[in-house]
mmCIF file of the C-alpha atoms, coordinates in Angstrom:
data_MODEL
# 
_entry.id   MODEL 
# 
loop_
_atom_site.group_PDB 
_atom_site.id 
_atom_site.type_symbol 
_atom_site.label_atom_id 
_atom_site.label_alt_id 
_atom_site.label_comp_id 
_atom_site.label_asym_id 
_atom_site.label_entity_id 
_atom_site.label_seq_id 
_atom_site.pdbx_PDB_ins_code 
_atom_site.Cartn_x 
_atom_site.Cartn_y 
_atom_site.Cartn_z 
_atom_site.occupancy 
_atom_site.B_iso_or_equiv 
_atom_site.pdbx_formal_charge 
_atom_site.auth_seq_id 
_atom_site.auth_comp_id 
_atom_site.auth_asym_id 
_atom_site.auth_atom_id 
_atom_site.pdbx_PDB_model_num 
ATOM 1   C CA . UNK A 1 1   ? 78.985  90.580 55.520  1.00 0.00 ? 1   UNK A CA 1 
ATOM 2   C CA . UNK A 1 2   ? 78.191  92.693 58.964  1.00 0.00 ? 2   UNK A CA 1 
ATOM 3   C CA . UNK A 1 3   ? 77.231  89.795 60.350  1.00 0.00 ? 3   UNK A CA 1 
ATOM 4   C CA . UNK A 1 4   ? 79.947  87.459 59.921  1.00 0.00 ? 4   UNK A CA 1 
ATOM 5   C CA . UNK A 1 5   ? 82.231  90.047 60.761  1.00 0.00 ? 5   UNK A CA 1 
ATOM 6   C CA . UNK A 1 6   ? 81.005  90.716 63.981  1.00 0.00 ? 6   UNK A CA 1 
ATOM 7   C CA . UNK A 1 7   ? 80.297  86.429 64.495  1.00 0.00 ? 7   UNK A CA 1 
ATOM 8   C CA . UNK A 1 8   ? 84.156  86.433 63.744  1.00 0.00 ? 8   UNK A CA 1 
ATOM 9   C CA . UNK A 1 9   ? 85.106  89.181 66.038  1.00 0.00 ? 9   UNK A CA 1 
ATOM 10  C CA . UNK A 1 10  ? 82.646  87.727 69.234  1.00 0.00 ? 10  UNK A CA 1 
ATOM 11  C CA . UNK A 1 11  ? 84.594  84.200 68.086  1.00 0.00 ? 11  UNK A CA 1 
ATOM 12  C CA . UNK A 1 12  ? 87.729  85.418 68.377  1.00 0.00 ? 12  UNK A CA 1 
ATOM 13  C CA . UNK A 1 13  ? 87.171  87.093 71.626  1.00 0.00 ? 13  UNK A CA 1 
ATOM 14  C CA . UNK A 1 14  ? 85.746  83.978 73.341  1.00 0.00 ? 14  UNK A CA 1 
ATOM 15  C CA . UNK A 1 15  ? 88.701  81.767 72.267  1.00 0.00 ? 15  UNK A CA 1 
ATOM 16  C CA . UNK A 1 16  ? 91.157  84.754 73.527  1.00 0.00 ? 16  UNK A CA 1 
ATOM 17  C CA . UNK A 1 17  ? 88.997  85.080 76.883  1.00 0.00 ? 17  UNK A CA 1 
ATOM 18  C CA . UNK A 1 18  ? 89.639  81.137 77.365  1.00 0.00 ? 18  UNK A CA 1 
ATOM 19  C CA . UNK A 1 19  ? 93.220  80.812 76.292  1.00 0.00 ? 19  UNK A CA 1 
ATOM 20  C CA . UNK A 1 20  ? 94.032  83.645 79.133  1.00 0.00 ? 20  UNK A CA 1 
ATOM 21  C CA . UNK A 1 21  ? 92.110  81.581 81.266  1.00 0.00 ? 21  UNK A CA 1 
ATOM 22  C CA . UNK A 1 22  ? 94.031  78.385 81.002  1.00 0.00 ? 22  UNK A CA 1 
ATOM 23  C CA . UNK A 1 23  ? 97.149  80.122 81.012  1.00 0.00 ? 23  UNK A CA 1 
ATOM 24  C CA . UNK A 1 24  ? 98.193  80.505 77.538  1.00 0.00 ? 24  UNK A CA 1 
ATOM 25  C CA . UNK A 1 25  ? 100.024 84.142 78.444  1.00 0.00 ? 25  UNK A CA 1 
ATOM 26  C CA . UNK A 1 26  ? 100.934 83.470 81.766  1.00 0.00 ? 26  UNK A CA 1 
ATOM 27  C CA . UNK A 1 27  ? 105.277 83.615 81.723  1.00 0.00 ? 27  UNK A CA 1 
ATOM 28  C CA . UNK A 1 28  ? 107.318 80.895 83.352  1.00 0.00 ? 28  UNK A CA 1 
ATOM 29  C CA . UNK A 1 29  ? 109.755 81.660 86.072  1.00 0.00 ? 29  UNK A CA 1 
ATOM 30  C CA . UNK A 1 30  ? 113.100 80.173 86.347  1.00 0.00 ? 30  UNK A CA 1 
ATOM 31  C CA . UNK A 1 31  ? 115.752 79.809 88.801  1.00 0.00 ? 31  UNK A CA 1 
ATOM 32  C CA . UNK A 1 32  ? 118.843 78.286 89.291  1.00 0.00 ? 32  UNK A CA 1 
ATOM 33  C CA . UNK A 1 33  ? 118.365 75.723 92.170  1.00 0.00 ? 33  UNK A CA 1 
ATOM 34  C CA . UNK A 1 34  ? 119.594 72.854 93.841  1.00 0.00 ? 34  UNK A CA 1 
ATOM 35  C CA . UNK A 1 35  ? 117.221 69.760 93.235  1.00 0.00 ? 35  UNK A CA 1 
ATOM 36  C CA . UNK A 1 36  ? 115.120 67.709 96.135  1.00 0.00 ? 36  UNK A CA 1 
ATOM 37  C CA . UNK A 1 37  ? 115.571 63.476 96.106  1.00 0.00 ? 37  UNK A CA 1 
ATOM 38  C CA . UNK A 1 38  ? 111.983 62.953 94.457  1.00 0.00 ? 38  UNK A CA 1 
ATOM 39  C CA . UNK A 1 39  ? 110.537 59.510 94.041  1.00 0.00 ? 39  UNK A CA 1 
ATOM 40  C CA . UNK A 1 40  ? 108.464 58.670 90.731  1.00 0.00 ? 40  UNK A CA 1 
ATOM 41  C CA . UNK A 1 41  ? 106.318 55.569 90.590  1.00 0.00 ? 41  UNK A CA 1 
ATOM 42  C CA . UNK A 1 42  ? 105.226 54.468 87.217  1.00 0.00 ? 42  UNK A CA 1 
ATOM 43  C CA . UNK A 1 43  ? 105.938 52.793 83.943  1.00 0.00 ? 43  UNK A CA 1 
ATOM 44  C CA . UNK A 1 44  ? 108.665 53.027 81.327  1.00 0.00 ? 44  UNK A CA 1 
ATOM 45  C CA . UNK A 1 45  ? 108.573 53.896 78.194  1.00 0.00 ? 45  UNK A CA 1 
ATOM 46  C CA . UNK A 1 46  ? 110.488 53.899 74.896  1.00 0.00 ? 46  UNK A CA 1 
ATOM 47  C CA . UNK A 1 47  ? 109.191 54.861 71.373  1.00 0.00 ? 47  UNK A CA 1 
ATOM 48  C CA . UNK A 1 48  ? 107.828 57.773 69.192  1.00 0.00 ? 48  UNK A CA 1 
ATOM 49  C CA . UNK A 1 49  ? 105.761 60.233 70.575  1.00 0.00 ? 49  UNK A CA 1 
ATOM 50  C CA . UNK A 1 50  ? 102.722 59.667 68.577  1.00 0.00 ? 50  UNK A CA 1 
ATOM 51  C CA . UNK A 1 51  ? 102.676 56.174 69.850  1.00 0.00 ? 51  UNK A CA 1 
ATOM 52  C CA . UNK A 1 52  ? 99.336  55.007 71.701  1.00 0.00 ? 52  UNK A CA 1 
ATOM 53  C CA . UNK A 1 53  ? 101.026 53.539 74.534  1.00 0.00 ? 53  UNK A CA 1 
ATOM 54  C CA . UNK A 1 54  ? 102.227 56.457 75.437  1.00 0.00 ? 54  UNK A CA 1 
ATOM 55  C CA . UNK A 1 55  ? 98.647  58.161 75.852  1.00 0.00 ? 55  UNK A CA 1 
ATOM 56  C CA . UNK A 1 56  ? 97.486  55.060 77.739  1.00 0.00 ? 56  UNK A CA 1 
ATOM 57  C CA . UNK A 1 57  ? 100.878 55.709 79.971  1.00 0.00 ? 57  UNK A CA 1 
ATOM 58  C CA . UNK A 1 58  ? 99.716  59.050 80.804  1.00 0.00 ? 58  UNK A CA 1 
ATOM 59  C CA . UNK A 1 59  ? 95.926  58.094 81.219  1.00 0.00 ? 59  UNK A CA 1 
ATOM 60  C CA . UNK A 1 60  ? 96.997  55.142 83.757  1.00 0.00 ? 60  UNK A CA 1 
ATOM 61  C CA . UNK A 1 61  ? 98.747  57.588 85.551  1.00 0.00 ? 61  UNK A CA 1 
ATOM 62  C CA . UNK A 1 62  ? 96.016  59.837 85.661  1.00 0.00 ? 62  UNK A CA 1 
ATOM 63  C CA . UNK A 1 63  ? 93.702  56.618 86.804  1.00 0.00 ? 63  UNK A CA 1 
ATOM 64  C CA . UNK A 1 64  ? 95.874  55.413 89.614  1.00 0.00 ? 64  UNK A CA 1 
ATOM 65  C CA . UNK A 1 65  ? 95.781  59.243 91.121  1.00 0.00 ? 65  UNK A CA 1 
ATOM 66  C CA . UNK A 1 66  ? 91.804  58.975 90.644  1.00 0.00 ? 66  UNK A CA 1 
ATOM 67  C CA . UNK A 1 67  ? 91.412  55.267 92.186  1.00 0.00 ? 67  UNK A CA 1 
ATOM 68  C CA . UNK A 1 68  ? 93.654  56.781 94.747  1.00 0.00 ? 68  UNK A CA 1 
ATOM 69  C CA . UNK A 1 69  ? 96.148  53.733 94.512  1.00 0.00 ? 69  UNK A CA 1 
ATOM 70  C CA . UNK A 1 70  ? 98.748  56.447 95.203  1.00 0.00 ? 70  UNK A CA 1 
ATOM 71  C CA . UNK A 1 71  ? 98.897  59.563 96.590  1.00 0.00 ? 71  UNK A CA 1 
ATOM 72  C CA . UNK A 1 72  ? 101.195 62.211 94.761  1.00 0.00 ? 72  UNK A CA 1 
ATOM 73  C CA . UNK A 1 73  ? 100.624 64.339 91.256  1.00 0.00 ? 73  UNK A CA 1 
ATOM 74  C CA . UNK A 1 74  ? 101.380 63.122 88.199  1.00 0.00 ? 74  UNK A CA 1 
ATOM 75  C CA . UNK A 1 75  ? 105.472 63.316 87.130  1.00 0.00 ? 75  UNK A CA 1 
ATOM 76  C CA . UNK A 1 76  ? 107.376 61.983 84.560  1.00 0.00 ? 76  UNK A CA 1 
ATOM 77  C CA . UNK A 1 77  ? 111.542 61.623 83.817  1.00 0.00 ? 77  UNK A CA 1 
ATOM 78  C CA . UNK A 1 78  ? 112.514 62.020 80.499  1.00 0.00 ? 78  UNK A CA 1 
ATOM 79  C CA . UNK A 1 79  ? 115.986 60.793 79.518  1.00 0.00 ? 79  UNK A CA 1 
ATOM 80  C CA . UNK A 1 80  ? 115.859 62.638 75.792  1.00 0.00 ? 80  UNK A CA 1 
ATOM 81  C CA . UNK A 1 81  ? 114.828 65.857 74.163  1.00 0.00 ? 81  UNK A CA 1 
ATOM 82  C CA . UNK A 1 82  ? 112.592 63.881 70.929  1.00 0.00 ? 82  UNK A CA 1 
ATOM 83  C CA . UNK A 1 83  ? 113.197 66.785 69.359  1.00 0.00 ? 83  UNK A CA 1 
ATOM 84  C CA . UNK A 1 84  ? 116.922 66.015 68.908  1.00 0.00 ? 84  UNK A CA 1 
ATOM 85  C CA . UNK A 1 85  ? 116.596 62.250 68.408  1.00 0.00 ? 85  UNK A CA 1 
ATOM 86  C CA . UNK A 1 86  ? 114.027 61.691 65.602  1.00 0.00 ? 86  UNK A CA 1 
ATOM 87  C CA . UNK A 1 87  ? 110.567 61.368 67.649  1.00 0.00 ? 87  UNK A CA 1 
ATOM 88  C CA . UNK A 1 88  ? 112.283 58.699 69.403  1.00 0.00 ? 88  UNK A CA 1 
ATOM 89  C CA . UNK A 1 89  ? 111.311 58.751 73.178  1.00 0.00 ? 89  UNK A CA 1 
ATOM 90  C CA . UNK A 1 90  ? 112.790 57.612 76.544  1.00 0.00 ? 90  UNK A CA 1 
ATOM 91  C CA . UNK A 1 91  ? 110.665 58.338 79.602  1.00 0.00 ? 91  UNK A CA 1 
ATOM 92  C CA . UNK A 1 92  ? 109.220 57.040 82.583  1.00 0.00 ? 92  UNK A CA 1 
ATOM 93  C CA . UNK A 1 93  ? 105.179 57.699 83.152  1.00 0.00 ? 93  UNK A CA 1 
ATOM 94  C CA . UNK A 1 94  ? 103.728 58.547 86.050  1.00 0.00 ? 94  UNK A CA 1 
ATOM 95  C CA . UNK A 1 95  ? 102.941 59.781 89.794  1.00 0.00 ? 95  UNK A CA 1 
ATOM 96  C CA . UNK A 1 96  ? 105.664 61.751 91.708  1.00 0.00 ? 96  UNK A CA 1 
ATOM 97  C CA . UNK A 1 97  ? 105.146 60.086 95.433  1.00 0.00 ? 97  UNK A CA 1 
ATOM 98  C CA . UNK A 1 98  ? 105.779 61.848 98.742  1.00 0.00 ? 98  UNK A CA 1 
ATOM 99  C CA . UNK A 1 99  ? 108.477 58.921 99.921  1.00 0.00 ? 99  UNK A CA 1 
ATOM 100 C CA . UNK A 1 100 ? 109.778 55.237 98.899  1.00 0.00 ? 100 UNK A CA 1 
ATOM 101 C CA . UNK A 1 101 ? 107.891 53.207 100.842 1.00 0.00 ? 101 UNK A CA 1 
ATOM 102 C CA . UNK A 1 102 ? 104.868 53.311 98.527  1.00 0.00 ? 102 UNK A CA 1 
ATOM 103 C CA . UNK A 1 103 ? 102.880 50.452 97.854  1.00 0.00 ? 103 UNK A CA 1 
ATOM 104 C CA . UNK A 1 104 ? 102.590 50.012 94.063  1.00 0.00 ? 104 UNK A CA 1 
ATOM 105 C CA . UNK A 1 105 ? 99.913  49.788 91.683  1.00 0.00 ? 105 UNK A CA 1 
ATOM 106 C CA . UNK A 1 106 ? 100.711 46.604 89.696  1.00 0.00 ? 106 UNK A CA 1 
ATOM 107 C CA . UNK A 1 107 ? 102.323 47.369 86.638  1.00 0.00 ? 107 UNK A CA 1 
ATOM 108 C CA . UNK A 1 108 ? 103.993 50.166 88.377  1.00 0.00 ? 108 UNK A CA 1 
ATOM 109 C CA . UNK A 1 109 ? 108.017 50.283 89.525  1.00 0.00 ? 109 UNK A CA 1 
ATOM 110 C CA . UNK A 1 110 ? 109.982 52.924 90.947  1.00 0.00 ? 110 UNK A CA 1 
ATOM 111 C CA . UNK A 1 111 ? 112.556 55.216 90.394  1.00 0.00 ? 111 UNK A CA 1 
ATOM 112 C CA . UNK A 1 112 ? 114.573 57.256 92.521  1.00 0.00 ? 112 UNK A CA 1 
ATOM 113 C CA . UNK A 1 113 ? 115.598 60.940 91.125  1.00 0.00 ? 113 UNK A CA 1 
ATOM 114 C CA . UNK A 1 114 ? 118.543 61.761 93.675  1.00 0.00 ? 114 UNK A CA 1 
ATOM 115 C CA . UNK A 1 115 ? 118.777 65.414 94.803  1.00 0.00 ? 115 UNK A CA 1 
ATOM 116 C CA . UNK A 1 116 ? 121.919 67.874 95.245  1.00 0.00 ? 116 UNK A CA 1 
ATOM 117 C CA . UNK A 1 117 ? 122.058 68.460 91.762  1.00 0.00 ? 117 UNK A CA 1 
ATOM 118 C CA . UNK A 1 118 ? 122.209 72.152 90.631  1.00 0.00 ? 118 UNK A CA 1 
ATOM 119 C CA . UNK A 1 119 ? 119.321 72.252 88.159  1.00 0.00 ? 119 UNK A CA 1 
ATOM 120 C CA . UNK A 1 120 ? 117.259 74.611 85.883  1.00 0.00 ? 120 UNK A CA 1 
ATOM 121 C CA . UNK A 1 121 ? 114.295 74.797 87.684  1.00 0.00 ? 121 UNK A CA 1 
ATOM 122 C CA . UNK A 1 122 ? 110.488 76.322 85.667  1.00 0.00 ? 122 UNK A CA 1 
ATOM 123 C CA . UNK A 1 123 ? 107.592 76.869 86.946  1.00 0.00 ? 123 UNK A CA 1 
ATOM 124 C CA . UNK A 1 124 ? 104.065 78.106 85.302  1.00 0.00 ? 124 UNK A CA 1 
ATOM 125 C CA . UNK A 1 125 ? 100.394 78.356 86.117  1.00 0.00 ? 125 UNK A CA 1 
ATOM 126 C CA . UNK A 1 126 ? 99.091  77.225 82.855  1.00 0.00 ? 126 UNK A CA 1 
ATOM 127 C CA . UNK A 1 127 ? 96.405  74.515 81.912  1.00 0.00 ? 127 UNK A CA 1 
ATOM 128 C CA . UNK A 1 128 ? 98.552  70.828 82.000  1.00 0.00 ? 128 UNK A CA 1 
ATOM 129 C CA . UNK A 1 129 ? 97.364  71.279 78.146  1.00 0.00 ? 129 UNK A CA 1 
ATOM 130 C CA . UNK A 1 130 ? 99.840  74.398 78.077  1.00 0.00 ? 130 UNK A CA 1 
ATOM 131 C CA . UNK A 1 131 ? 102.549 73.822 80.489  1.00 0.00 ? 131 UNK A CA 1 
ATOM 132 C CA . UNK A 1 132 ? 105.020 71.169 78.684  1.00 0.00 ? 132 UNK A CA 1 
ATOM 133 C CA . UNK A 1 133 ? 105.729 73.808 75.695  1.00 0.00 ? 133 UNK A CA 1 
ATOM 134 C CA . UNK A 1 134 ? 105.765 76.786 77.747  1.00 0.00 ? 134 UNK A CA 1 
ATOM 135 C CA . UNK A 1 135 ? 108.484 74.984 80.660  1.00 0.00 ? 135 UNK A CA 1 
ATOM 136 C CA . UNK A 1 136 ? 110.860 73.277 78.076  1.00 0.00 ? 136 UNK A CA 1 
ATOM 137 C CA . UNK A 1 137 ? 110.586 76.585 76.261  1.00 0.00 ? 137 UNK A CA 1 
ATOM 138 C CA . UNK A 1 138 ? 111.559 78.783 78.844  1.00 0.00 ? 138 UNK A CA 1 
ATOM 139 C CA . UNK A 1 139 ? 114.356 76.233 80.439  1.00 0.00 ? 139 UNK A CA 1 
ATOM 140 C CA . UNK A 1 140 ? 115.560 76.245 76.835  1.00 0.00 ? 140 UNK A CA 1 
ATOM 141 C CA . UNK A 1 141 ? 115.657 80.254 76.664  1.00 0.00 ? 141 UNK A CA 1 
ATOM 142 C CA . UNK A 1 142 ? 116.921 80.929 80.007  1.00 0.00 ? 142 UNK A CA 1 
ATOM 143 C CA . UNK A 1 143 ? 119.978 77.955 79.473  1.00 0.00 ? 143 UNK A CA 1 
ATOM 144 C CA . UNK A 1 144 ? 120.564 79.463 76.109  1.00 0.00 ? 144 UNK A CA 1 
ATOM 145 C CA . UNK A 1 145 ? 120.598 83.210 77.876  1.00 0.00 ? 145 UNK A CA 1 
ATOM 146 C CA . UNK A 1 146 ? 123.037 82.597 80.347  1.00 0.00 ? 146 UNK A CA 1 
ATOM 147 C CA . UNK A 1 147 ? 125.338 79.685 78.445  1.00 0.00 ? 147 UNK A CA 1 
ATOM 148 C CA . UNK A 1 148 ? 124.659 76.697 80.346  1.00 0.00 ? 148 UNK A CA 1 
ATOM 149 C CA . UNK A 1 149 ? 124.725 73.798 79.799  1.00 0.00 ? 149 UNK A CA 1 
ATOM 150 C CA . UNK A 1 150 ? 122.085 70.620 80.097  1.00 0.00 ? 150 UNK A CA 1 
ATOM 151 C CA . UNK A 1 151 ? 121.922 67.279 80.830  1.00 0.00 ? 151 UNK A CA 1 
ATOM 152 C CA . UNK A 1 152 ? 119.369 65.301 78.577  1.00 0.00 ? 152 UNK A CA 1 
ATOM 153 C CA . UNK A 1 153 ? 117.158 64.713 81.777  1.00 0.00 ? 153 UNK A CA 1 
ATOM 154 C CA . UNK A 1 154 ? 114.279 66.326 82.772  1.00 0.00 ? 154 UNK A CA 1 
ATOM 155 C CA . UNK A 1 155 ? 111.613 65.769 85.261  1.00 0.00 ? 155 UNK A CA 1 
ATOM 156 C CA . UNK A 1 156 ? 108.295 67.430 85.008  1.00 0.00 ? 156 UNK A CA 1 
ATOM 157 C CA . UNK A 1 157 ? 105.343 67.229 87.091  1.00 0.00 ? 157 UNK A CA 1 
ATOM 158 C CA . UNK A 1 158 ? 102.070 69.112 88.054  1.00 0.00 ? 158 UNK A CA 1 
ATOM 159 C CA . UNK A 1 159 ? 100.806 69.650 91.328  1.00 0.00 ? 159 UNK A CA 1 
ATOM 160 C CA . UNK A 1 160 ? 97.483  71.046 90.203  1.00 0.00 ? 160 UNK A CA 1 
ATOM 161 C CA . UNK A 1 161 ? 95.753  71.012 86.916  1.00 0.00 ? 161 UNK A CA 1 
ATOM 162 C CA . UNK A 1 162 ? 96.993  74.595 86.292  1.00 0.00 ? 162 UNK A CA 1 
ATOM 163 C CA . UNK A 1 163 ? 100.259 74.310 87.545  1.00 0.00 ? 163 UNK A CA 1 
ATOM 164 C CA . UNK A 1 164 ? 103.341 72.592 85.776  1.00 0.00 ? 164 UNK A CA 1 
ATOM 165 C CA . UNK A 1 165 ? 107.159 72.323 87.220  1.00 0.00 ? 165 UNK A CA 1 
ATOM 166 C CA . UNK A 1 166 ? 110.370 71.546 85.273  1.00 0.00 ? 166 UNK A CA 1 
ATOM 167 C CA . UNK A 1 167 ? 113.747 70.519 86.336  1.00 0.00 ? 167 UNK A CA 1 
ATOM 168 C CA . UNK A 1 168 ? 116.864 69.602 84.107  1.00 0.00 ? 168 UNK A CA 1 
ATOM 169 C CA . UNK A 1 169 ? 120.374 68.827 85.613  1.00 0.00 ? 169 UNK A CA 1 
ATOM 170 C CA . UNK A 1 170 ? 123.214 71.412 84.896  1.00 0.00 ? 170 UNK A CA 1 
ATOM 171 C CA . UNK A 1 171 ? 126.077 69.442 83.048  1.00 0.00 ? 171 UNK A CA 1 
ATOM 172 C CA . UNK A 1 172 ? 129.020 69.430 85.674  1.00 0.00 ? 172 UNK A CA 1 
# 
């Protein structure tokens, strides 16, 4: 009984060890900003979030970065919270670019995210595994907090594997 005790115990330290690592109690930090014009090249999307063209969304993304086809980090725009409409999804997939003059992977269109727009604005150095929870989370907190209000847009993207950005539009 020893034994598996301290097996348990040497278990549970390793998985707390690597979940500090990646991030997993790191704390977001949010700010009030005004937003940057940001240019997103990818494909659309439009079902539930367990669908499998979703994953292969995120994995072509993740291939035209690798093939260098496009230089950026990978980004999305989100036009709904699933959470609110019934695992039903609206987003577009894929690599925030430095400008619009881009050449495009085919398959790949893209969309302009205007700037001047005061915006939540998260940022966290977690594992891309751990970011998406922890910035929706804390842009959901901190708008809850202060009584603002948000638009059902957000962009997210991550400039490193361990980094991960949010920004959602104040309603007007």
């Amino acid at each position: 009984m020893k034994k598996l005790f301290y097996v348990m115990a040497g278990l549970a330290i390793i998985l707390l060890v690597l979940y500090t690592y990646i991030g997993g109690f790191t704390a977001p930090e949010v700010t009030v900003k005004t937003s940057d014009t940001m240019y997103v090249a990818g494909q659309p999307f439009e079902g539930s979030v367990d669908d499998e063209a979703m994953g292969q969304a995120f994995q072509r993304a993740a291939e035209v970065l690798k093939n260098k086809e496009l230089e950026g980090m990978l980004g999305n725009i989100y036009y709904n919270d699933p959470d609110k409409s019934g695992d039903s999804l609206r987003a577009f997939i894929g690599v925030i670019v430095p400008d619009a003059g881009v050449t495009l992977p085919a398959g790949y269109t893209l969309r302009t995210v205007p700037g001047g727009k005061k915006v939540v604005h998260v940022e966290v150095d977690a594992n891309v595994v751990l970011s998406p929870r922890k910035l929706y989370a804390a842009a959901f907190d901190y708008a809850k907090e202060e009584k603002l209000k948000l638009e059902d847009f957000y962009v997210e993207w991550f400039p490193t594997d361990d980094k991960g950005m949010l920004e959602v539009p104040l309603q007007q």
